[in-house]
Backbone as CSV, one residue per row, in Angstrom:
resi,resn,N_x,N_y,N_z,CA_x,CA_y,CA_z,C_x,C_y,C_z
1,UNK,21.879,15.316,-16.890,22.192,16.530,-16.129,22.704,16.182,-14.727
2,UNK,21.808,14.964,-13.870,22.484,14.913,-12.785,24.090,14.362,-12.847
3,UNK,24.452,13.472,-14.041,25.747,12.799,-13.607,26.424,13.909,-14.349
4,UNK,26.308,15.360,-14.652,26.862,16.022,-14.623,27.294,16.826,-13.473
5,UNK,26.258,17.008,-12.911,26.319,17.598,-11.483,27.610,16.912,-10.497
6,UNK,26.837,15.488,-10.577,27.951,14.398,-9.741,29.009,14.633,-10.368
7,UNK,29.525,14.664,-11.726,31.080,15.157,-12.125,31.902,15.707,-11.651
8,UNK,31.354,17.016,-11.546,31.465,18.415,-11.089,31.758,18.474,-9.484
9,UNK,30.768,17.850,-9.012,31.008,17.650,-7.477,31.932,17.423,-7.110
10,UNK,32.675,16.118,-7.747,33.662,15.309,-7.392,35.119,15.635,-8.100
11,UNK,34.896,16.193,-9.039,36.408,16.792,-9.463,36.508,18.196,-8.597
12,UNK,35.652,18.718,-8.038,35.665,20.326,-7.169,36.365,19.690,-5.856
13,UNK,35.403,18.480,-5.256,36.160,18.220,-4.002,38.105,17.659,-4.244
14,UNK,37.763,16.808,-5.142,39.612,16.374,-5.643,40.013,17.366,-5.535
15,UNK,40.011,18.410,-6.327,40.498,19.424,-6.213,40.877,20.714,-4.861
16,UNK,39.469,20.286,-4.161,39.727,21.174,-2.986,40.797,19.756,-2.034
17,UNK,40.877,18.713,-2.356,41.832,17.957,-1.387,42.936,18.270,-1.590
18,UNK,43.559,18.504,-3.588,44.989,18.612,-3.443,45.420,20.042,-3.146
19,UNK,44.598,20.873,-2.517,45.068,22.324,-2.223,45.264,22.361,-0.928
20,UNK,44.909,21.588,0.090,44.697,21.415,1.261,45.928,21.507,1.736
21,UNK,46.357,22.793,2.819,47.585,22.599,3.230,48.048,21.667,4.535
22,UNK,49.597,21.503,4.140,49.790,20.795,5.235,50.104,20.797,7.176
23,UNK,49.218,19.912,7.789,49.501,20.697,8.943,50.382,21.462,9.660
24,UNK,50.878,22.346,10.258,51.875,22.968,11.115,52.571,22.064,11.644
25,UNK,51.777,21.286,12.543,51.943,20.316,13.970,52.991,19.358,13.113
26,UNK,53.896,19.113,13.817,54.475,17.868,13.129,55.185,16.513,14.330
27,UNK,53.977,15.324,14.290,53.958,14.243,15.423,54.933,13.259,15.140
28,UNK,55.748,12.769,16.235,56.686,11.825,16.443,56.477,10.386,16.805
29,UNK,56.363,9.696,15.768,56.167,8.276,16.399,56.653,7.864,18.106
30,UNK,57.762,8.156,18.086,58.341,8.256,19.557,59.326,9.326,19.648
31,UNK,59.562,9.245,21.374,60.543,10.339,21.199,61.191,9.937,22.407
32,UNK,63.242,10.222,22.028,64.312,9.732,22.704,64.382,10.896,23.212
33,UNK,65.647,10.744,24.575,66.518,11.954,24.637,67.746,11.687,25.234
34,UNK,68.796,12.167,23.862,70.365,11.641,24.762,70.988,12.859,25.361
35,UNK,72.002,12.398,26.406,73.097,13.287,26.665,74.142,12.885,26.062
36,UNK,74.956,14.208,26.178,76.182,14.272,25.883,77.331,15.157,26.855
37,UNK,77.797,14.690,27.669,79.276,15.684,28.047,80.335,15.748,27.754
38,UNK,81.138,16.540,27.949,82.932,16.829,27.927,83.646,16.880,28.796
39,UNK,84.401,16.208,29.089,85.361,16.258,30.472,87.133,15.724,30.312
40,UNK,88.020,16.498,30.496,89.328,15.598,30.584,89.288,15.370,29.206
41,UNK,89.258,16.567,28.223,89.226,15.610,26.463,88.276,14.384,26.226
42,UNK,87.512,14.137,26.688,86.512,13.120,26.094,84.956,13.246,26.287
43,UNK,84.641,12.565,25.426,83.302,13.484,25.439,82.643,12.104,25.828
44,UNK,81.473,12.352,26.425,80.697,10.878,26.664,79.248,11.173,26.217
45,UNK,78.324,10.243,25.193,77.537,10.686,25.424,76.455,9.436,25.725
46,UNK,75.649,9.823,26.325,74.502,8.722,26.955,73.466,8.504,26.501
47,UNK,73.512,7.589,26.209,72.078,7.217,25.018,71.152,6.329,25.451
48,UNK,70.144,6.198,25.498,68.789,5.167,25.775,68.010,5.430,25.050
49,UNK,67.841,3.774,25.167,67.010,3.176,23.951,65.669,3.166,24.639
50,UNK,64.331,3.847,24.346,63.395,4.006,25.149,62.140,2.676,24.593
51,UNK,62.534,1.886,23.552,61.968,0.918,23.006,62.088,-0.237,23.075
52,UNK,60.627,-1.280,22.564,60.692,-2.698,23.144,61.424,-3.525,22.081
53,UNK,62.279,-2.477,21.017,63.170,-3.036,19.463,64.355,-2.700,19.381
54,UNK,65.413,-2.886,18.791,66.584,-2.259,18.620,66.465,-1.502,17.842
55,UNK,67.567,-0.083,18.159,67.552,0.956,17.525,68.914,1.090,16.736
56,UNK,69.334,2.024,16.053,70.667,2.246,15.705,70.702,3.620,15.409
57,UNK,71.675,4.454,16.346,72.107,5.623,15.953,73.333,5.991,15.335
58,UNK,73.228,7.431,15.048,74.663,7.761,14.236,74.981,9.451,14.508
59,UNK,75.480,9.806,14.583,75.572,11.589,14.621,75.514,12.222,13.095
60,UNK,74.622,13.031,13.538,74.580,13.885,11.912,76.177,14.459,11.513
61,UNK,76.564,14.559,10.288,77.964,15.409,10.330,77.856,16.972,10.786
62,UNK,78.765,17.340,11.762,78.852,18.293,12.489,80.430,19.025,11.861
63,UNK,79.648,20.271,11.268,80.933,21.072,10.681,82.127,21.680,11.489
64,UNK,81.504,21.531,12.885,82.792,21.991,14.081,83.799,20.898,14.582
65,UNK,83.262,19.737,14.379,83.585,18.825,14.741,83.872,17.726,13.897
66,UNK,84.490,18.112,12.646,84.331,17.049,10.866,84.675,15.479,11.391
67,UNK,85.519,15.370,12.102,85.919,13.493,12.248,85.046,12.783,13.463
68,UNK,83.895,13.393,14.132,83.310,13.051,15.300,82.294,12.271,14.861
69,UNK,81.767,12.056,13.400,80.673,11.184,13.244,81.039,10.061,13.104
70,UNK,82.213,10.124,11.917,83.039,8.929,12.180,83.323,8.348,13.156
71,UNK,84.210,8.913,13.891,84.426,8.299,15.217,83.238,7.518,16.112
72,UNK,81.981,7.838,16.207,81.127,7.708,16.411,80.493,6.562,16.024
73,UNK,80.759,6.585,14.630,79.741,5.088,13.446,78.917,4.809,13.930
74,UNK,78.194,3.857,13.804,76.761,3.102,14.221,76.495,2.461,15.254
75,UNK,75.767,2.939,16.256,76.159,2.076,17.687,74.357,1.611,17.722
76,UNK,74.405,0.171,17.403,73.220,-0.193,17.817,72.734,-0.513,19.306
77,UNK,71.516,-0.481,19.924,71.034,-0.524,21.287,70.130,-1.487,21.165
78,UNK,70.420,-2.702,22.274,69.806,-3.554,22.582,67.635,-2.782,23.188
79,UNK,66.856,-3.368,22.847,65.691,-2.943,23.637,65.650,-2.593,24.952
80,UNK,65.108,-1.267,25.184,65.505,-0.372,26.436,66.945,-0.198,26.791
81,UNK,67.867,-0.398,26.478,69.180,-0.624,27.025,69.567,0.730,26.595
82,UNK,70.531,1.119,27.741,70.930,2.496,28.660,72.455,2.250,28.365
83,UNK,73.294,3.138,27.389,74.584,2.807,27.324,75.406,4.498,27.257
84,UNK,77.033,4.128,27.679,77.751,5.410,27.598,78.871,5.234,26.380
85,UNK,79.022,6.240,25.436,79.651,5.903,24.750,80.801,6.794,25.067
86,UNK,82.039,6.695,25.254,83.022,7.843,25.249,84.473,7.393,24.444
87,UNK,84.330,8.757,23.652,85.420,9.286,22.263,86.529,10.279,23.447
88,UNK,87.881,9.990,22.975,88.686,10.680,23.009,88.766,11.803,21.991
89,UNK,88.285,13.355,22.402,88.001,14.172,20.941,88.728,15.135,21.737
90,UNK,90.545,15.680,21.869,90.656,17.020,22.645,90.582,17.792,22.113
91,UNK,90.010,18.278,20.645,89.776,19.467,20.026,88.823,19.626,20.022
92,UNK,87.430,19.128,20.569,86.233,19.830,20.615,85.284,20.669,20.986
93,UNK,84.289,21.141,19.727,83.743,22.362,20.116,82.416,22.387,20.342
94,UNK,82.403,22.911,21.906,81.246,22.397,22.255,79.768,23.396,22.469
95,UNK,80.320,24.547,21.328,79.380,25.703,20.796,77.582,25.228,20.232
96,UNK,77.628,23.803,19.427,76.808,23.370,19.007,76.818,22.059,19.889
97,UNK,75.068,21.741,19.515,74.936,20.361,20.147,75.067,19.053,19.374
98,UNK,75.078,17.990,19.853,75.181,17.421,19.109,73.776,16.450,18.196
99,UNK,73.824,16.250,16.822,72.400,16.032,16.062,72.157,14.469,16.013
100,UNK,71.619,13.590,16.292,71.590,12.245,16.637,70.529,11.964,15.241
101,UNK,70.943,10.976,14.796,69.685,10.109,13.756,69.612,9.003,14.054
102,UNK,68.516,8.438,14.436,67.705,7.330,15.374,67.090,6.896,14.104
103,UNK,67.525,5.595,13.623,66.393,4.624,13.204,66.153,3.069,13.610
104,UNK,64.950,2.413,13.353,64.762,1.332,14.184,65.579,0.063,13.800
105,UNK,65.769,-0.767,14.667,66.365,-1.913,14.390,67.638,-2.409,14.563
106,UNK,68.353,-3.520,14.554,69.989,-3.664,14.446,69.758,-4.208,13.276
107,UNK,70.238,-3.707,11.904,71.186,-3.904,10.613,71.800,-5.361,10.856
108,UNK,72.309,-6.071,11.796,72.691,-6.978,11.822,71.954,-8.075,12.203
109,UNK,71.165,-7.637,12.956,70.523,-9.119,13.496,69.870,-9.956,11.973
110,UNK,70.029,-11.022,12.419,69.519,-12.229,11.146,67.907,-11.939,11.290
111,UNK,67.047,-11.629,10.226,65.562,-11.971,9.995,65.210,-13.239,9.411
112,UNK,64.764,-13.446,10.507,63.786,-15.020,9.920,61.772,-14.623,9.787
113,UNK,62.087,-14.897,8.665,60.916,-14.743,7.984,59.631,-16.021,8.380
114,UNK,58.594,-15.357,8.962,57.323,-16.418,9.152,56.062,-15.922,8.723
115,UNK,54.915,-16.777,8.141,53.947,-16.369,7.981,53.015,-15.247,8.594
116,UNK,52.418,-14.401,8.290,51.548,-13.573,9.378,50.251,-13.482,8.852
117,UNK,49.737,-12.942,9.650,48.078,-13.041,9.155,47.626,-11.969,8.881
118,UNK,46.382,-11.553,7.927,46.003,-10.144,6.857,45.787,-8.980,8.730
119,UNK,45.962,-7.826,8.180,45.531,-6.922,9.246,44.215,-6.094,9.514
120,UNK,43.340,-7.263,9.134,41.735,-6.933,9.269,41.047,-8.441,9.828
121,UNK,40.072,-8.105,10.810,39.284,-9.634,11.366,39.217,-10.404,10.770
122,UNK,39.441,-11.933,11.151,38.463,-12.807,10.451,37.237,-12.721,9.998
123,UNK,37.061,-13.382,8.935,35.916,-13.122,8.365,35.661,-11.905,7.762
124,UNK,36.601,-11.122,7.405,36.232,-9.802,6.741,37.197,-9.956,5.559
125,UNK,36.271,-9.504,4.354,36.661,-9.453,2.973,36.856,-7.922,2.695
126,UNK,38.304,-7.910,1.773,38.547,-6.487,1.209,39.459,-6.936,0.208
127,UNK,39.066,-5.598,-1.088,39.678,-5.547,-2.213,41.151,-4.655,-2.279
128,UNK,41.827,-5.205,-3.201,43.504,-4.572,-2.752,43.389,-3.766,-4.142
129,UNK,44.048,-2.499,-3.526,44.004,-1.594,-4.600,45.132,-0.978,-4.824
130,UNK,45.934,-1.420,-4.475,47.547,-1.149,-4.940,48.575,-2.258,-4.255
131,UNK,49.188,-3.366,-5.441,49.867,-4.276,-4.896,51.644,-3.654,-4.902
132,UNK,52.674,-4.921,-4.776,53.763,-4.721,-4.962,54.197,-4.043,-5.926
133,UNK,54.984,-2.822,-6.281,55.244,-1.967,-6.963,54.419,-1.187,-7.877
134,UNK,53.630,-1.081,-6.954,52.717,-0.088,-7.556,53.049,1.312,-8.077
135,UNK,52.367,1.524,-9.419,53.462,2.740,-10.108,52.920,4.203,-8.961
136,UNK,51.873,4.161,-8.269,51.092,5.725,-8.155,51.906,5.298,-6.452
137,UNK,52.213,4.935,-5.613,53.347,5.034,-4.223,53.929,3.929,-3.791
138,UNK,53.805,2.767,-4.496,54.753,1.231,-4.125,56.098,1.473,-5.156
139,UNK,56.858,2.775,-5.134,57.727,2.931,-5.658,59.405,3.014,-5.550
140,UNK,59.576,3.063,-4.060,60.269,3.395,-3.651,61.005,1.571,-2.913
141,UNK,62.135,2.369,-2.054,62.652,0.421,-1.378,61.887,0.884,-0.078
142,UNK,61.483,1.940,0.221,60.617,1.859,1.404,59.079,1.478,1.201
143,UNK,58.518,1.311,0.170,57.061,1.004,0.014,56.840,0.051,-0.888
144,UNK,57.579,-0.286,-1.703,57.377,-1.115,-3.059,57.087,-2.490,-2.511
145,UNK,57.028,-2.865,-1.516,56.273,-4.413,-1.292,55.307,-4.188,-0.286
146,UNK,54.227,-3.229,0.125,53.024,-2.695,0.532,52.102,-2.971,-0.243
147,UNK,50.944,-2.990,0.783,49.658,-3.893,-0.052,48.781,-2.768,0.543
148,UNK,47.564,-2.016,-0.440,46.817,-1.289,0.114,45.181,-2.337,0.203
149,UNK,44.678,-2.201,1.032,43.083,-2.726,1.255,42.377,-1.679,1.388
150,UNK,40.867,-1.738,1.053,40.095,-1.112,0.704,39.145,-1.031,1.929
151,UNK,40.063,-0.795,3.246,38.629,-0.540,4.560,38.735,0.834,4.056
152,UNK,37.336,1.127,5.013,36.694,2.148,4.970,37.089,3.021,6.580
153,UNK,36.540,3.766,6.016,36.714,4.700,7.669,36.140,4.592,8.332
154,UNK,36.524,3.773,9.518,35.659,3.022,10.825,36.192,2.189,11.301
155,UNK,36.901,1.145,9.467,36.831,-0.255,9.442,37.738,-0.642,11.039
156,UNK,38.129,-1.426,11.381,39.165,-2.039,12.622,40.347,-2.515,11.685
157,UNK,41.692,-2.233,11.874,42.969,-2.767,11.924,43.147,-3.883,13.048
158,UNK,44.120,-5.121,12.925,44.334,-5.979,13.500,45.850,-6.151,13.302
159,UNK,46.855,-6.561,14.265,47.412,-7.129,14.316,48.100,-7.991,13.217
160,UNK,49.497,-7.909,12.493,49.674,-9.338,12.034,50.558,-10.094,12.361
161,UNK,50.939,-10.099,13.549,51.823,-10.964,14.795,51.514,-10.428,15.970
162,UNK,52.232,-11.236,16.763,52.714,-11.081,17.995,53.774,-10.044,17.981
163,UNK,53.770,-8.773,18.854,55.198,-8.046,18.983,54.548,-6.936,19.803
164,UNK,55.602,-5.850,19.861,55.593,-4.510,20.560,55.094,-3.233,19.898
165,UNK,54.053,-2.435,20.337,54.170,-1.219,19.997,55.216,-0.634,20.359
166,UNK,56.070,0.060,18.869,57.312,0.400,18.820,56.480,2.344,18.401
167,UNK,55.943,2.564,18.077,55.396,3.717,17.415,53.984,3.893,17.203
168,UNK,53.601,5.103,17.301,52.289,5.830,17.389,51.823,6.915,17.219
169,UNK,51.620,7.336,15.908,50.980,8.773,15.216,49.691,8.669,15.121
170,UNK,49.173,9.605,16.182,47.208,9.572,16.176,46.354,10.809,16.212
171,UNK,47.051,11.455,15.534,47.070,13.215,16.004,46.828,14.142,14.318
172,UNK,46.852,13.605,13.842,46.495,14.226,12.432,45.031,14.121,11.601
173,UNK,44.864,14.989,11.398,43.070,15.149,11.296,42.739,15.158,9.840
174,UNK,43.797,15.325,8.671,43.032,15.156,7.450,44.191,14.748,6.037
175,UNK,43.540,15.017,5.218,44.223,14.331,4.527,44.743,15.272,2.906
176,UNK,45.623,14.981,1.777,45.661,15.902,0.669,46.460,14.888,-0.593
177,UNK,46.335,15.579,-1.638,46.735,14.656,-2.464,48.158,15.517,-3.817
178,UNK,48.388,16.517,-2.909,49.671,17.433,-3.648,50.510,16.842,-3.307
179,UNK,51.489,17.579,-4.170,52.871,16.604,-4.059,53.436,17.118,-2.858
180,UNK,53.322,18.154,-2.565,53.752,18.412,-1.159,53.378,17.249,0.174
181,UNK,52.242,16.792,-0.053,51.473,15.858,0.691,52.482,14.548,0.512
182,UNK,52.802,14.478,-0.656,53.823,13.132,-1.136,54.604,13.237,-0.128
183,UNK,55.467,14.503,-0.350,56.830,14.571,-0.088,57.092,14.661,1.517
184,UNK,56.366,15.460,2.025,56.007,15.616,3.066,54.961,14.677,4.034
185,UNK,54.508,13.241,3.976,53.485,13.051,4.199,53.024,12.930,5.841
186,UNK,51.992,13.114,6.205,51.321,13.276,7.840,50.183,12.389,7.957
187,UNK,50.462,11.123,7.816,49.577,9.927,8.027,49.863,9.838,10.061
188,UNK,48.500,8.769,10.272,48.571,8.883,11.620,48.801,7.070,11.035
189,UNK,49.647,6.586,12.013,50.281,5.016,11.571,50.585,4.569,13.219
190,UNK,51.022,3.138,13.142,51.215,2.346,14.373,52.286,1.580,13.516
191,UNK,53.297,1.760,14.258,54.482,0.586,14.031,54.730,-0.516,15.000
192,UNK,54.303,-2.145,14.552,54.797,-2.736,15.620,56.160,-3.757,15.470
193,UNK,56.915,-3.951,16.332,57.963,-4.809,16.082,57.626,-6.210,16.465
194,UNK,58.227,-7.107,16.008,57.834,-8.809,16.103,59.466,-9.508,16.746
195,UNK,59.832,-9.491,17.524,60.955,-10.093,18.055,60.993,-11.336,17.546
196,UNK,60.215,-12.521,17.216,60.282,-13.921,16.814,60.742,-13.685,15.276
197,UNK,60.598,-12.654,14.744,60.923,-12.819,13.450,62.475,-11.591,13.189
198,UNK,62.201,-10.552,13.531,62.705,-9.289,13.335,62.092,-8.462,12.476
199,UNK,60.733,-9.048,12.234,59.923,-7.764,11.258,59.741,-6.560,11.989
200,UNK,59.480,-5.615,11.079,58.241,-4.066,11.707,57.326,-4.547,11.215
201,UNK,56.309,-4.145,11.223,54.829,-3.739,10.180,54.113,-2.404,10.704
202,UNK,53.975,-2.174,9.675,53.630,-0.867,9.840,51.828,-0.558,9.551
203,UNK,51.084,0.186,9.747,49.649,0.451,9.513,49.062,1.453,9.367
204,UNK,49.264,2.119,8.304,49.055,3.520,7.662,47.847,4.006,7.516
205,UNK,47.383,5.325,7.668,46.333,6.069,7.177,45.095,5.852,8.351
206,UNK,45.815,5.512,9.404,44.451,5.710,10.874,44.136,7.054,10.615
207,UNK,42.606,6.769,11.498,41.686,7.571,12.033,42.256,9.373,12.967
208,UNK,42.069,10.115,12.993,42.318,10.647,13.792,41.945,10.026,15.348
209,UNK,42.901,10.236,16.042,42.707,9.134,17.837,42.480,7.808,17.476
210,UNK,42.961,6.949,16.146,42.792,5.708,15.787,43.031,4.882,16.384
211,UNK,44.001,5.170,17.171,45.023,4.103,18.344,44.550,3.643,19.040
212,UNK,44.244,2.344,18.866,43.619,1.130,20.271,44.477,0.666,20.844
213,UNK,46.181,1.025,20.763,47.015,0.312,21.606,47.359,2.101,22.259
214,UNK,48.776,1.954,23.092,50.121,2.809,22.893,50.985,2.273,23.168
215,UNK,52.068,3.053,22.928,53.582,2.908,22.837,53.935,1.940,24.083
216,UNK,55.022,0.841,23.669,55.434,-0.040,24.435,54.203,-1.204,24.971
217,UNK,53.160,-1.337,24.639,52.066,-2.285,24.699,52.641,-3.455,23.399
218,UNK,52.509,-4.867,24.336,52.552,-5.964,24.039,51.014,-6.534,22.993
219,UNK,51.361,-7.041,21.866,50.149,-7.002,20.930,50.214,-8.335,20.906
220,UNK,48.904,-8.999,20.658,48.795,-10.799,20.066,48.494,-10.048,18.781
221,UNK,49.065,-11.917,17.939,48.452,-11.492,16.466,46.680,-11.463,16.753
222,UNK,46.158,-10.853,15.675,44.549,-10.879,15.035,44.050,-9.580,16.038
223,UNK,44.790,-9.265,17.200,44.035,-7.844,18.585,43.597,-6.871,17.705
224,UNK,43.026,-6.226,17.675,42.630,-4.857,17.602,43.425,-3.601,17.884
225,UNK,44.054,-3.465,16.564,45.455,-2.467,17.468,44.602,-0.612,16.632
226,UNK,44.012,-0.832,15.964,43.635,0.623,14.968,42.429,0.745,14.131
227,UNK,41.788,2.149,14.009,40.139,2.010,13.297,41.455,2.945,11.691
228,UNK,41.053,2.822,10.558,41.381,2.915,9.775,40.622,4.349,9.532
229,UNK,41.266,5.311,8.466,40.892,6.545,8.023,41.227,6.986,6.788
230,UNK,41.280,8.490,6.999,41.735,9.112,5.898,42.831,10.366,6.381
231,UNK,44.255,10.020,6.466,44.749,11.080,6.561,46.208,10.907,6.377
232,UNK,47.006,12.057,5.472,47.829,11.706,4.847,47.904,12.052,3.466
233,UNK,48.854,11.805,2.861,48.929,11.407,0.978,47.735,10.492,0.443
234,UNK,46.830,10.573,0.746,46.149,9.409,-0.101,44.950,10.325,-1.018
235,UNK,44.254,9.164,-1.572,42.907,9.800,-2.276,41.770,9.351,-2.187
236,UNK,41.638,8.441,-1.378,40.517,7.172,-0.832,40.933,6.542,0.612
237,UNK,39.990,6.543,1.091,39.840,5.754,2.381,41.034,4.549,2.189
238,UNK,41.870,3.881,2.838,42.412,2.723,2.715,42.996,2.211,4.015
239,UNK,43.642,0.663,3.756,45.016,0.758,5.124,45.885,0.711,3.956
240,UNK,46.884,1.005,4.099,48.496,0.876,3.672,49.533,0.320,4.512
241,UNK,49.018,-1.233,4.361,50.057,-2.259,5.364,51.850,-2.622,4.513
242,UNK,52.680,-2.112,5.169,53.676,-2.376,5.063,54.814,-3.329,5.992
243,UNK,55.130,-4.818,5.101,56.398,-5.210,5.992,57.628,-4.969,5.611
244,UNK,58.520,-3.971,6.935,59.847,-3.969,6.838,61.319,-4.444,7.468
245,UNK,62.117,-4.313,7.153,63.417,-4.896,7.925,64.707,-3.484,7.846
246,UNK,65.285,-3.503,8.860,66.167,-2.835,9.141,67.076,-2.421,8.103
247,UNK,67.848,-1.727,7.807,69.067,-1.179,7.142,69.948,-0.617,7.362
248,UNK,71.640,-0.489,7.457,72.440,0.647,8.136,72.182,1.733,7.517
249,UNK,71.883,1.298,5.939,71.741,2.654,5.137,70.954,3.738,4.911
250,UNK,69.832,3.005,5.156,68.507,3.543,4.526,67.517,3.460,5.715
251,UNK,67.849,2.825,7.114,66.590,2.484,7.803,65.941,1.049,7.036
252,UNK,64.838,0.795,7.695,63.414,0.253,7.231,63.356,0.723,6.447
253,UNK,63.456,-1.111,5.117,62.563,-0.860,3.851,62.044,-1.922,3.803
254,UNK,60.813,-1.901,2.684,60.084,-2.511,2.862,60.553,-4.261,2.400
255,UNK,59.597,-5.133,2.552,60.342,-6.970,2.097,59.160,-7.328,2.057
256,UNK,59.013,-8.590,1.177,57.933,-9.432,0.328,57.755,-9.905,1.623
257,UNK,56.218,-10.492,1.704,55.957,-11.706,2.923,54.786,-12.523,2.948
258,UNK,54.874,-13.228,3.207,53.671,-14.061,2.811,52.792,-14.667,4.192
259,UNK,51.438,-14.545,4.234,50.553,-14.577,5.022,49.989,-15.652,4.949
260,UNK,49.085,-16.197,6.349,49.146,-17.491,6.961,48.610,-18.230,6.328
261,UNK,47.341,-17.874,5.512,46.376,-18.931,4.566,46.931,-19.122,3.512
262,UNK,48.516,-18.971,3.357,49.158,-19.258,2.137,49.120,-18.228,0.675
263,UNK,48.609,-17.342,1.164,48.467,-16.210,0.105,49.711,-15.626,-0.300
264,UNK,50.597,-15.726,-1.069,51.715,-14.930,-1.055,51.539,-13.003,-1.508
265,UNK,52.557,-12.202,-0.922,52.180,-11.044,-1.177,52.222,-10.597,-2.935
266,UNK,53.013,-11.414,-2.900,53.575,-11.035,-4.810,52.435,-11.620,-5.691
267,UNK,51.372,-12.244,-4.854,50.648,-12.751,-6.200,49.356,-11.750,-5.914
268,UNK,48.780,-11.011,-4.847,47.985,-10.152,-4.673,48.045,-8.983,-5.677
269,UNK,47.160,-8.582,-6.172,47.134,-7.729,-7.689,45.736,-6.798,-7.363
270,UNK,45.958,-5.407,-8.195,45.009,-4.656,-7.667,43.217,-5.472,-8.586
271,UNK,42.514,-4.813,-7.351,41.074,-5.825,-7.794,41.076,-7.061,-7.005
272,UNK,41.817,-7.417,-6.647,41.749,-9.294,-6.201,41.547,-9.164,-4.897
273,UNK,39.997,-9.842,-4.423,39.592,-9.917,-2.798,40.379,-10.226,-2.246
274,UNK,40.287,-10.390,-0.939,41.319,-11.339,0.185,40.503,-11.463,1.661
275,UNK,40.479,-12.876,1.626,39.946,-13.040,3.256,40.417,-13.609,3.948
C-alpha cells in the first residue's frame, strides 16, 4: 500500500511539473546597445562589443530596406572593441529600426583544442546521466556533445579553464518538463569564454541567484563560478555542461573534448562515475 502511495505521489508531482507554466520574465545573458544614423545617403551604424570574447553581428532582413542586410554581412568585433560601420544606402527608410542578431565568437578564428578539467571540485564523484547524443536533449548540433552530472541542488559548479565571464542567467526560479519548456527553455546558466583555446563552456540548470561570478569577471580553472539547481527543461536536479565553438551559421554548437585526467568525452556513457 505504501509504494502505492509513493507511486501516486510521484507521478502527481511529474505531472504537476509538466503543467507548470512558463515564466513571463524573459533574462538576457548580456545585453548590447547599437546605434545607427543617416546622413548625406549613408547610414552609419555604431556597434560595441560590450564583451571579454568576440562577437559577430548581422542585421535581421528588413522588408523596407531588402539589400541592407546584405550589404551589411557579418562584421565580427574584436573583445570590447567600439567600431563604425558606414553603407552607402540613398534609398533608405528610416520608418523602422534597425534588428541586429548578436552571436558569440569570430567564425574565423582557428580553435585549438586543450584539455580541461570536470566542472565540479576535486575530489567529488558524480554519475553522468546523459552522454554524447543523447536521444531525450543531446540531440541537436547545439547539445549533442553535452555531458549531464548528477549534482544535486546545492552541489558547487567549478570552472573548466581559465577565461571570461561572457554571460549570466540567475533570475529564474523553477523548472517544467512540457514541450513548451523544450522549446522555449529558461534555465539560469553562466557562459564562460577561454581565449587560450577559443572554447565557450557553458553551465546549465543553476540555482536561482546561483552566480558566484558576474559578467566580465576573469575565472581560474577549478574557482567556484555556480551552486547547481533545478530550473529550466529538465526532470532531475543536474549540471548540463556543454563545450562550444563559434559558427557564421548557426552560432555556438556544441564539440567533443576531452578532460585533463585523460577521460575522453565520447567514452563517458550514462551510469559511469567520474572523478
Amino acid at each position: 500500500m505504501k509504494k502505492n502511495i509513493t507511486l501516486i505521489l510521484i507521478l502527481f508531482l511529474a505531472s504537476c511539473a509538466s503543467v507548470r507554466k512558463l515564466p513571463k520574465e524573459h533574462y538576457y545573458a548580456f545585453l548590447y546597445y547599437f546605434d545607427r544614423a543617416y546622413k548625406n545617403d549613408t547610414i552609419s551604424f555604431h556597434l560595441k562589443n560590450p564583451l571579454m570574447c568576440p562577437i559577430n553581428v548581422k542585421l535581421a532582413k528588413d522588408t523596407l530596406n531588402p539589400d541592407l542586410s546584405n550589404l551589411f554581412g557579418h562584421v565580427s568585433l574584436a573583445e570590447l572593441q567600439d567600431t563604425i560601420i558606414k553603407i552607402h544606402y540613398p534609398a533608405f527608410d528610416q520608418s523602422d529600426r534597425s534588428v541586429y542578431v548578436v552571436k558569440y565568437g569570430d567564425p574565423e578564428y582557428k580553435i585549438e583544442k586543450n584539455k580541461i578539467a570536470l566542472p565540479f571540485p576535486k575530489g567529488k564523484e558524480y554519475r553522468i546521466i546523459q552522454g554524447y547524443n543523447g536521444a531525450f536533449t543531446h540531440n541537436t548540433i547545439f547539445s549533442r556533445f553535452a555531458i549531464d552530472f548528477n549534482l544535486d541542488i546545492g552541489d558547487t559548479i567549478t570552472a573548466a579553464d581559465d577565461g571570461y565571464v561572457v554571460g549570466v542567467i540567475e533570475d529564474y526560479k523553477t523548472y517544467g518538463t512540457s514541450k513548451k519548456w523544450l522549446e522555449f527553455d529558461k534555465s539560469n546558466y553562466i557562459t564562460v569564454y577561454h581565449p587560450q583555446s577559443g572554447l565557450f563552456t557553458q553551465y546549465v540548470h543553476l540555482d536561482h541567484k546561483g552566480a558566484l561570478i558576474k559578467l566580465g569577471d576573469h575565472v581560474k580553472r577549478g574557482q567556484a563560478i555556480g551552486i547547481c539547481g533545478m530550473t529550466g527543461f529538465t526532470t532531475t536536479p543536474h549540471l548540463h555542461f556543454n563545450v562550444k565553438v563559434p559558427t557564421k551559421e548557426h552560432g555556438l554548437i556544441s564539440t567533443e573534448i576531452e578532460f585533463e585526467n585523460g577521460i575522453r568525452g565520447k567514452d563517458l556513457k550514462e551510469k559511469d562515475y567520474v572523478k
